[in-house]
PDB file of N, H, CA, C and O in Angstrom:
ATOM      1  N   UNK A   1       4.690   7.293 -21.423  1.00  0.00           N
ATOM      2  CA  UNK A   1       4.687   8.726 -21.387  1.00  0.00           C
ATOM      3  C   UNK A   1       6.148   9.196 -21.331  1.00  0.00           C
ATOM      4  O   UNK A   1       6.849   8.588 -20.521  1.00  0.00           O
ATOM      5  N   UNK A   2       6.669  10.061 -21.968  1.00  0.00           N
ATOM      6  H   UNK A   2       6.100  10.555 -22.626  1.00  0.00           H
ATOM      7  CA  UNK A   2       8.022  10.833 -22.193  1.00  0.00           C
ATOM      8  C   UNK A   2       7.960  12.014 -21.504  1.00  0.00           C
ATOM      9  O   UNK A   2       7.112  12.843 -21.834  1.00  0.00           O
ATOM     10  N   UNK A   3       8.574  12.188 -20.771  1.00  0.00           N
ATOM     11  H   UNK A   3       9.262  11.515 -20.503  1.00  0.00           H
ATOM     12  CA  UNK A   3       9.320  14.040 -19.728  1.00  0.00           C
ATOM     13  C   UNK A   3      10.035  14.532 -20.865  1.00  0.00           C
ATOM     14  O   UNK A   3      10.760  13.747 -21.478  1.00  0.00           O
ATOM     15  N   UNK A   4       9.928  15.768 -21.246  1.00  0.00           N
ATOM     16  H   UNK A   4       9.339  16.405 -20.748  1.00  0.00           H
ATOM     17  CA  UNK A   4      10.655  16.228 -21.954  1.00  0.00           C
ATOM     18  C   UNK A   4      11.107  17.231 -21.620  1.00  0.00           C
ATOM     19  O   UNK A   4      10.203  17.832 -21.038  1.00  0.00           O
ATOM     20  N   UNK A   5      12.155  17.922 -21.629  1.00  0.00           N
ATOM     21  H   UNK A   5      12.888  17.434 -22.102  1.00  0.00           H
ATOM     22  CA  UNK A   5      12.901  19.527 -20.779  1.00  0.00           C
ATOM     23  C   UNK A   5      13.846  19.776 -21.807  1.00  0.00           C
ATOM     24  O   UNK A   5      14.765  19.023 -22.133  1.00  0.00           O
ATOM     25  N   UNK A   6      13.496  21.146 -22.414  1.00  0.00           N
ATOM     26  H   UNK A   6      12.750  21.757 -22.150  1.00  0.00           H
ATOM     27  CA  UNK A   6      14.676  21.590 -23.191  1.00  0.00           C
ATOM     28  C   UNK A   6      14.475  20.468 -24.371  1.00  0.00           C
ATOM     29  O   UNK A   6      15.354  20.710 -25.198  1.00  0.00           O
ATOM     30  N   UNK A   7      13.767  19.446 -24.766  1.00  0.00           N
ATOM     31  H   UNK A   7      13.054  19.249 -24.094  1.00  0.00           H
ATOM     32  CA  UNK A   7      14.013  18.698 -26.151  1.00  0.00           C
ATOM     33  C   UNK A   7      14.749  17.729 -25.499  1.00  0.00           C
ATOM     34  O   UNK A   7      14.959  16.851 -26.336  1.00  0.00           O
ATOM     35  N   UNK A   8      15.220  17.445 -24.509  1.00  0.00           N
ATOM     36  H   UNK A   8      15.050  18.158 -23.829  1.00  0.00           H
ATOM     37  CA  UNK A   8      16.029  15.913 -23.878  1.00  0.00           C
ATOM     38  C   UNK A   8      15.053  15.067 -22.995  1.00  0.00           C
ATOM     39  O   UNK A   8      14.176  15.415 -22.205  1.00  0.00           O
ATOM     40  N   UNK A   9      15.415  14.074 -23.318  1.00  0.00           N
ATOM     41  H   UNK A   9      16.128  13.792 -23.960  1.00  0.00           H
ATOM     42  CA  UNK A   9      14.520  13.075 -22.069  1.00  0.00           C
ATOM     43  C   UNK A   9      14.502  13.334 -21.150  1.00  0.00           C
ATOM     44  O   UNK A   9      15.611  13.769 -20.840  1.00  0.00           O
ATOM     45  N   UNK A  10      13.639  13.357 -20.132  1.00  0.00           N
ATOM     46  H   UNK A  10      12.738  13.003 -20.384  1.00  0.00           H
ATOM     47  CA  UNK A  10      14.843  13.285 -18.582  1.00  0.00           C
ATOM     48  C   UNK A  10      13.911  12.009 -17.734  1.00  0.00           C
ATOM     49  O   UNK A  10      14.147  11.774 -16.548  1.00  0.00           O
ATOM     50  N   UNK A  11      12.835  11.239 -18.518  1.00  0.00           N
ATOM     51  H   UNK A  11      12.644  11.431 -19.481  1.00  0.00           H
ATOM     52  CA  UNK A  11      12.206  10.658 -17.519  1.00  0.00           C
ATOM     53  C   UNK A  11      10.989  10.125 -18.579  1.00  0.00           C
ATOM     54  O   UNK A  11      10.561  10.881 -19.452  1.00  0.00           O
ATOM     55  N   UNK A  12      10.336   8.345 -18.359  1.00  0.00           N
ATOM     56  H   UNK A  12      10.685   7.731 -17.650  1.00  0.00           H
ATOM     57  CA  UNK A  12       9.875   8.228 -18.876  1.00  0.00           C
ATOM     58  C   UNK A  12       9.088   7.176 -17.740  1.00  0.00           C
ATOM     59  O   UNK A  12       9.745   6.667 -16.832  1.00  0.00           O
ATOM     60  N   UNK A  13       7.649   6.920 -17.894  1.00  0.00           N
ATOM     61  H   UNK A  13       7.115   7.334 -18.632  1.00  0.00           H
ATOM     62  CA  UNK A  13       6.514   6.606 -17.090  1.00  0.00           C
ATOM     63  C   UNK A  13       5.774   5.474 -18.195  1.00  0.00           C
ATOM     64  O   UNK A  13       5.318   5.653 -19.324  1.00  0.00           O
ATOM     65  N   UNK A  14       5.883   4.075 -17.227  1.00  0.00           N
ATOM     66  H   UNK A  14       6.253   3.929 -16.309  1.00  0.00           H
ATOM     67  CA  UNK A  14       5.908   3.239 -18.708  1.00  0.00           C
ATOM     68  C   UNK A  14       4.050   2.468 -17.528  1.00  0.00           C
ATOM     69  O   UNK A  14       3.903   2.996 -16.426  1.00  0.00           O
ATOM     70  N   UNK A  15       3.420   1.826 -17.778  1.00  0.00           N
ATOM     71  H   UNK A  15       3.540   1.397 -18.673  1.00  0.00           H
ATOM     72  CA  UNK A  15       2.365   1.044 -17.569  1.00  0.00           C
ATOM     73  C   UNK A  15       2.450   0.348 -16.385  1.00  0.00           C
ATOM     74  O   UNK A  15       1.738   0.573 -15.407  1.00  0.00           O
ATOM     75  N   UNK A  16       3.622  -0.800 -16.477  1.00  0.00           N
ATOM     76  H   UNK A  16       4.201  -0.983 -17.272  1.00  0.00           H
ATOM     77  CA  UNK A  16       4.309  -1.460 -15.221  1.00  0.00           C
ATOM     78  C   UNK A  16       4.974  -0.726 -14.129  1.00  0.00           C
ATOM     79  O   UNK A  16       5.472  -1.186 -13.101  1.00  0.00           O
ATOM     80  N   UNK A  17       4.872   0.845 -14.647  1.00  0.00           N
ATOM     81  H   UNK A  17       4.468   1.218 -15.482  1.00  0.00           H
ATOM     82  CA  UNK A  17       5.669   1.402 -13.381  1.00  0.00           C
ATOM     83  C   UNK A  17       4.353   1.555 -12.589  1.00  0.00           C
ATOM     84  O   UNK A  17       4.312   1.394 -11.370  1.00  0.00           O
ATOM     85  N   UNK A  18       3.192   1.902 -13.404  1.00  0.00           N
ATOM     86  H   UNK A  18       3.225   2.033 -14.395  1.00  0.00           H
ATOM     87  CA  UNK A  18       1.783   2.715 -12.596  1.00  0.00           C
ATOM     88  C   UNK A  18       1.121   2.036 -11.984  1.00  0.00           C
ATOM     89  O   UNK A  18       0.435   2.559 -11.106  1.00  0.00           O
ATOM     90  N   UNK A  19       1.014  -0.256 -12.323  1.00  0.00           N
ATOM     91  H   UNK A  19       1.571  -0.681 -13.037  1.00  0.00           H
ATOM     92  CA  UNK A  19       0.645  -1.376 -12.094  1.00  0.00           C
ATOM     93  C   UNK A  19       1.604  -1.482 -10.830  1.00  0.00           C
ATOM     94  O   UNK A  19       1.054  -1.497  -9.729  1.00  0.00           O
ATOM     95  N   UNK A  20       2.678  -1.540 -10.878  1.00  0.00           N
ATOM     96  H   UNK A  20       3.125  -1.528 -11.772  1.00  0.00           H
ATOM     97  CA  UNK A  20       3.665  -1.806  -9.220  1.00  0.00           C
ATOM     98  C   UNK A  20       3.063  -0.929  -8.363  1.00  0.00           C
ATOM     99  O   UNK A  20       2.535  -1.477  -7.396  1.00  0.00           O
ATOM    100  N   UNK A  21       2.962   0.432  -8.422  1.00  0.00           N
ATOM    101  H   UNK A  21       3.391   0.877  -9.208  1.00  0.00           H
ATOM    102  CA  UNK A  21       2.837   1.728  -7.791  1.00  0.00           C
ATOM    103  C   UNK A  21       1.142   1.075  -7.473  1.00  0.00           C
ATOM    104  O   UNK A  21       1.015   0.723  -6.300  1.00  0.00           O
ATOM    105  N   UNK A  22       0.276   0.941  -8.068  1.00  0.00           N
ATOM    106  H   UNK A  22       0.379   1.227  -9.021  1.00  0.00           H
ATOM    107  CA  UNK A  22      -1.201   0.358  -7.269  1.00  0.00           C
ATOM    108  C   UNK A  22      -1.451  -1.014  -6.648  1.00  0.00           C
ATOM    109  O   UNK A  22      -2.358  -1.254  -5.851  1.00  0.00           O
ATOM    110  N   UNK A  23      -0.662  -1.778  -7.042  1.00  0.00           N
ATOM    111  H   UNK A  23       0.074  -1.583  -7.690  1.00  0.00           H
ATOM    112  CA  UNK A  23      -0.572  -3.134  -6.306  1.00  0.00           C
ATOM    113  C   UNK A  23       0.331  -2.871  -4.989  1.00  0.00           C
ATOM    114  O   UNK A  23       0.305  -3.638  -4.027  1.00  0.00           O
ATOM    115  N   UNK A  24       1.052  -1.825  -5.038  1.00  0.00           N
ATOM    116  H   UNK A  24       1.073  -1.201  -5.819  1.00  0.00           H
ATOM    117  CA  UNK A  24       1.663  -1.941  -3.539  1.00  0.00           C
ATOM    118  C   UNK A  24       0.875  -0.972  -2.700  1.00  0.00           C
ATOM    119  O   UNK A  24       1.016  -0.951  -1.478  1.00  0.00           O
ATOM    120  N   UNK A  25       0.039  -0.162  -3.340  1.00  0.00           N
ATOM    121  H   UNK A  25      -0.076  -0.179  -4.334  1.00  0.00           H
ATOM    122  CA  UNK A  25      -1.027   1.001  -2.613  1.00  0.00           C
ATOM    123  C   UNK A  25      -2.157   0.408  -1.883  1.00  0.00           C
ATOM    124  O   UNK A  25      -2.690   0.723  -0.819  1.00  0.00           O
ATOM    125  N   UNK A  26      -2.399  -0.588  -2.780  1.00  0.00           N
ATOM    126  H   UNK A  26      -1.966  -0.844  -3.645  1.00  0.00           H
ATOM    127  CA  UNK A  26      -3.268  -2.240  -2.233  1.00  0.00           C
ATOM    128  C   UNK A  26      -3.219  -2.761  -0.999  1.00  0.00           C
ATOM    129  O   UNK A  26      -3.921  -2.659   0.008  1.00  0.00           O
ATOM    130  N   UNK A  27      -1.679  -3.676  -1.453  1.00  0.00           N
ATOM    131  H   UNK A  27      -1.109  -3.759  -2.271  1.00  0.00           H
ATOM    132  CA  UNK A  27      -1.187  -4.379   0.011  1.00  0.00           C
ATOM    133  C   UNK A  27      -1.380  -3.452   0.949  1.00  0.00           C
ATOM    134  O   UNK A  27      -1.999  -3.742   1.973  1.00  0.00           O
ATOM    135  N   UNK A  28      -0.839  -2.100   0.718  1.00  0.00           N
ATOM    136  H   UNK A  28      -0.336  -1.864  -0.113  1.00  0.00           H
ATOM    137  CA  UNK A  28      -0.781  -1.503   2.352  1.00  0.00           C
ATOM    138  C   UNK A  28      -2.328  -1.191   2.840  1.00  0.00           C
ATOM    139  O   UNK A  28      -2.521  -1.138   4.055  1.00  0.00           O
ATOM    140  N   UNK A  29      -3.405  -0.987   1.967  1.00  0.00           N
ATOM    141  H   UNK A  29      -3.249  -1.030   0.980  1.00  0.00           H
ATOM    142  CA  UNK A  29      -4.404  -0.721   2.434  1.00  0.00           C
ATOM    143  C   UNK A  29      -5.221  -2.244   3.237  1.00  0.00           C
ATOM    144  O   UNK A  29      -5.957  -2.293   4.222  1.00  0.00           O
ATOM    145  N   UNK A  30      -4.745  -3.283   2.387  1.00  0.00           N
ATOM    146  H   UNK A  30      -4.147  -3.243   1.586  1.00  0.00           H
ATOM    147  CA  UNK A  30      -5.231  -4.516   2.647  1.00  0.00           C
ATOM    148  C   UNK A  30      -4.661  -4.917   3.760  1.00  0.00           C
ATOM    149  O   UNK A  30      -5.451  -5.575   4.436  1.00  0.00           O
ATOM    150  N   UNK A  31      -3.846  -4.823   4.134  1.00  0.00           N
ATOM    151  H   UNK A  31      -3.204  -4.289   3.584  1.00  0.00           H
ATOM    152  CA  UNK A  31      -2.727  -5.374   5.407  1.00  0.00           C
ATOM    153  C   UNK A  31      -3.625  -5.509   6.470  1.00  0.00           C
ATOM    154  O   UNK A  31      -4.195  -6.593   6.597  1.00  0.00           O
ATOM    155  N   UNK A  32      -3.901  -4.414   7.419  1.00  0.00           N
ATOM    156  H   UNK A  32      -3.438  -3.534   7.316  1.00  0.00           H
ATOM    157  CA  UNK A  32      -4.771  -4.514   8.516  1.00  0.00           C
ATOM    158  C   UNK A  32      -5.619  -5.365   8.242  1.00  0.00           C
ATOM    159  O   UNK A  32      -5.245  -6.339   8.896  1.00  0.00           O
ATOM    160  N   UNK A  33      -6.743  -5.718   7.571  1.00  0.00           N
ATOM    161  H   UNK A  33      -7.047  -4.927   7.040  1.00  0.00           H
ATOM    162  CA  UNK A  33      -7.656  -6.149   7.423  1.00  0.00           C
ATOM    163  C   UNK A  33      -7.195  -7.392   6.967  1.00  0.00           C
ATOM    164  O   UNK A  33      -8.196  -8.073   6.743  1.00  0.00           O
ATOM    165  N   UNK A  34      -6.319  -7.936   6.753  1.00  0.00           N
ATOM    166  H   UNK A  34      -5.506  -7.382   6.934  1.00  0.00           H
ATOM    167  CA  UNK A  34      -5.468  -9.600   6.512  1.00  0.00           C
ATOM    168  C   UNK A  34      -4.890 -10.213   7.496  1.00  0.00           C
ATOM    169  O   UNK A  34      -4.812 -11.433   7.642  1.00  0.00           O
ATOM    170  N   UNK A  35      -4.271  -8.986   8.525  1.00  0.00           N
ATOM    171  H   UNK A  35      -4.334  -7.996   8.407  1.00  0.00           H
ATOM    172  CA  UNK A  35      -4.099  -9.391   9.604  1.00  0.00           C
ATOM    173  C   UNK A  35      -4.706  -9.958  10.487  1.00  0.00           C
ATOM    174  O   UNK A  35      -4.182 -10.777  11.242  1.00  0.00           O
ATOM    175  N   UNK A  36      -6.319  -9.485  10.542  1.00  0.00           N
ATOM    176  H   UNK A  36      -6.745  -8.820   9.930  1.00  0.00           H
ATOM    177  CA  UNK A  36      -7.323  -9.529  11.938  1.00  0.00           C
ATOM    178  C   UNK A  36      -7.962 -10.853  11.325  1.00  0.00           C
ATOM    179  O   UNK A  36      -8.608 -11.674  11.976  1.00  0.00           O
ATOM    180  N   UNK A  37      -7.604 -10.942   9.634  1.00  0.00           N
ATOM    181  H   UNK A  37      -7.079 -10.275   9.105  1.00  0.00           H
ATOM    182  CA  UNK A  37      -8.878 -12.477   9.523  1.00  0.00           C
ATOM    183  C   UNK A  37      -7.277 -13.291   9.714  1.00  0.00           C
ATOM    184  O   UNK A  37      -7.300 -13.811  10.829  1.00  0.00           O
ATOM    185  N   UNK A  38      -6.489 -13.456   9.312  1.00  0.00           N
ATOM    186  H   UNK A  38      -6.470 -13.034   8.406  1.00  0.00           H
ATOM    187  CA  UNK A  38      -5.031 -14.682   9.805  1.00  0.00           C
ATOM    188  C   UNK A  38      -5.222 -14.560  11.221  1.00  0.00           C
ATOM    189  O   UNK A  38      -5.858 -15.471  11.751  1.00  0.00           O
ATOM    190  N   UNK A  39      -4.820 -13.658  11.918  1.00  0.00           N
ATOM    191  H   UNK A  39      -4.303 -12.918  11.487  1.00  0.00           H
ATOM    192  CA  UNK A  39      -4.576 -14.025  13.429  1.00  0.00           C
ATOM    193  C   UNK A  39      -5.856 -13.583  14.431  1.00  0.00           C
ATOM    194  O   UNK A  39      -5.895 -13.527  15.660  1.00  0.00           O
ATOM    195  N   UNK A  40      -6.708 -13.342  13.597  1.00  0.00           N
ATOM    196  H   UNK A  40      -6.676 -13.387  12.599  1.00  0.00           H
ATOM    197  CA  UNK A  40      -7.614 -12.885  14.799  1.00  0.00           C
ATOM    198  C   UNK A  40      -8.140 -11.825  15.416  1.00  0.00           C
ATOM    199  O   UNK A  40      -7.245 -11.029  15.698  1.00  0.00           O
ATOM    200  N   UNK A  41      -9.443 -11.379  15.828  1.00  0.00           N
ATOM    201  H   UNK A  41     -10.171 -12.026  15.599  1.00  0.00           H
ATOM    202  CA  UNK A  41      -9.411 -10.001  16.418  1.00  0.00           C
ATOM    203  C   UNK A  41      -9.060 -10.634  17.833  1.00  0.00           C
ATOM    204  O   UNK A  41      -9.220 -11.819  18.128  1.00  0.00           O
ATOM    205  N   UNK A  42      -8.335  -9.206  19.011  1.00  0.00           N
ATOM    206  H   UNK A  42      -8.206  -8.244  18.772  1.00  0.00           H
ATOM    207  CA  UNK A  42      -8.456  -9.269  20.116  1.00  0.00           C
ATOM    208  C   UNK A  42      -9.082  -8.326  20.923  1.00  0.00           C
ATOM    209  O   UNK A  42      -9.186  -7.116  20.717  1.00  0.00           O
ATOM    210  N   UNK A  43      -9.559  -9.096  22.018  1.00  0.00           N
ATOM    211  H   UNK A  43      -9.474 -10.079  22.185  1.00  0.00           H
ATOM    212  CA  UNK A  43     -10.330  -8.407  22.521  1.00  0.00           C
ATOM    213  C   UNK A  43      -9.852  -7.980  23.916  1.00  0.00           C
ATOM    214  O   UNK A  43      -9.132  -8.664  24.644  1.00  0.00           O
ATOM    215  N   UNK A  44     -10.429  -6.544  24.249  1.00  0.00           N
ATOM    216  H   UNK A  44     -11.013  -5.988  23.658  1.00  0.00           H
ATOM    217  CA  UNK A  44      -9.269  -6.099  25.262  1.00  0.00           C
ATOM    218  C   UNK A  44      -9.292  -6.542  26.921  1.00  0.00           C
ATOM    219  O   UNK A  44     -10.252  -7.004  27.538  1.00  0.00           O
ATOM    220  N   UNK A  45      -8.517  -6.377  27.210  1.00  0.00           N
ATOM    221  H   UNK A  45      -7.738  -6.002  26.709  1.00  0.00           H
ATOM    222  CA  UNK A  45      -8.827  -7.424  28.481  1.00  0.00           C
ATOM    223  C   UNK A  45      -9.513  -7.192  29.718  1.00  0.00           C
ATOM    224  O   UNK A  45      -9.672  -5.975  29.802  1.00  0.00           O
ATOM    225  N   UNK A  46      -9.910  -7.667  30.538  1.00  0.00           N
ATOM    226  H   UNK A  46      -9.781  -8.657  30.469  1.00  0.00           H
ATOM    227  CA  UNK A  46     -11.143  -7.683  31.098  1.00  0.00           C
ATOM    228  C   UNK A  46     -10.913  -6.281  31.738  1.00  0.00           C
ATOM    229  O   UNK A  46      -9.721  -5.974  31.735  1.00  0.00           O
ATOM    230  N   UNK A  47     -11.817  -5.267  32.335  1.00  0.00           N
ATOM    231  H   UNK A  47     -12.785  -5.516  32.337  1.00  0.00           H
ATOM    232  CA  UNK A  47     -10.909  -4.261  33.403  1.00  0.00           C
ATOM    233  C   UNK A  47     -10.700  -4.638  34.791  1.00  0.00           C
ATOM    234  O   UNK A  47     -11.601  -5.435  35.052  1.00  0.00           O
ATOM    235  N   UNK A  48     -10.275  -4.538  35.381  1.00  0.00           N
ATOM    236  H   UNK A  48      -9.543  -3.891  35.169  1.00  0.00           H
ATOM    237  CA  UNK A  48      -9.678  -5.192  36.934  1.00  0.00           C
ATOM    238  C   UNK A  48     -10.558  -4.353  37.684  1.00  0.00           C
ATOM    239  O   UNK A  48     -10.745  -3.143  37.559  1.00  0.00           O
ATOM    240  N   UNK A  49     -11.251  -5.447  38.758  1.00  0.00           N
ATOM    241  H   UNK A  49     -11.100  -6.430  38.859  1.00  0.00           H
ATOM    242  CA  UNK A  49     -12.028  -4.971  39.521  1.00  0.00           C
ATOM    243  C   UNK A  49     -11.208  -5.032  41.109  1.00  0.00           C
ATOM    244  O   UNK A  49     -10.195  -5.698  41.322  1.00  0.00           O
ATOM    245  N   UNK A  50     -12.028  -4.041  42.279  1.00  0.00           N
ATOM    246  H   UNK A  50     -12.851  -3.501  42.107  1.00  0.00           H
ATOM    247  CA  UNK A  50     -11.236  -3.887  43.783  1.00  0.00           C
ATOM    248  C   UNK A  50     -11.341  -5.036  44.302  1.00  0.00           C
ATOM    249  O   UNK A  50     -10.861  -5.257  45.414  1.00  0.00           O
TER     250      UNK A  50
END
């Protein structure tokens, strides 16, 4: 895709820019949920009794 202003380029939006931009929208959504199956859920600790 071409930006065009005034008849000059100013900016162009190619396939691999839109493929980086959703594979990293990914990871961050995936993260939490990669975390808890690698290390584990925890569970909170007991409450302290008198």
């Amino acid at each position: 895709m071409w930006v065009r202003k005034s008849g000059r380029l100013v900016g162009m939006l190619t396939v691999d820019d839109l493929l980086i931009n959703v594979a990293s929208e990914l990871a961050d959504l995936a993260r939490p949920e990669t975390t808890e199956v690698v290390f584990g859920h925890h569970d909170p600790p007991p409450a302290a009794t008198d």
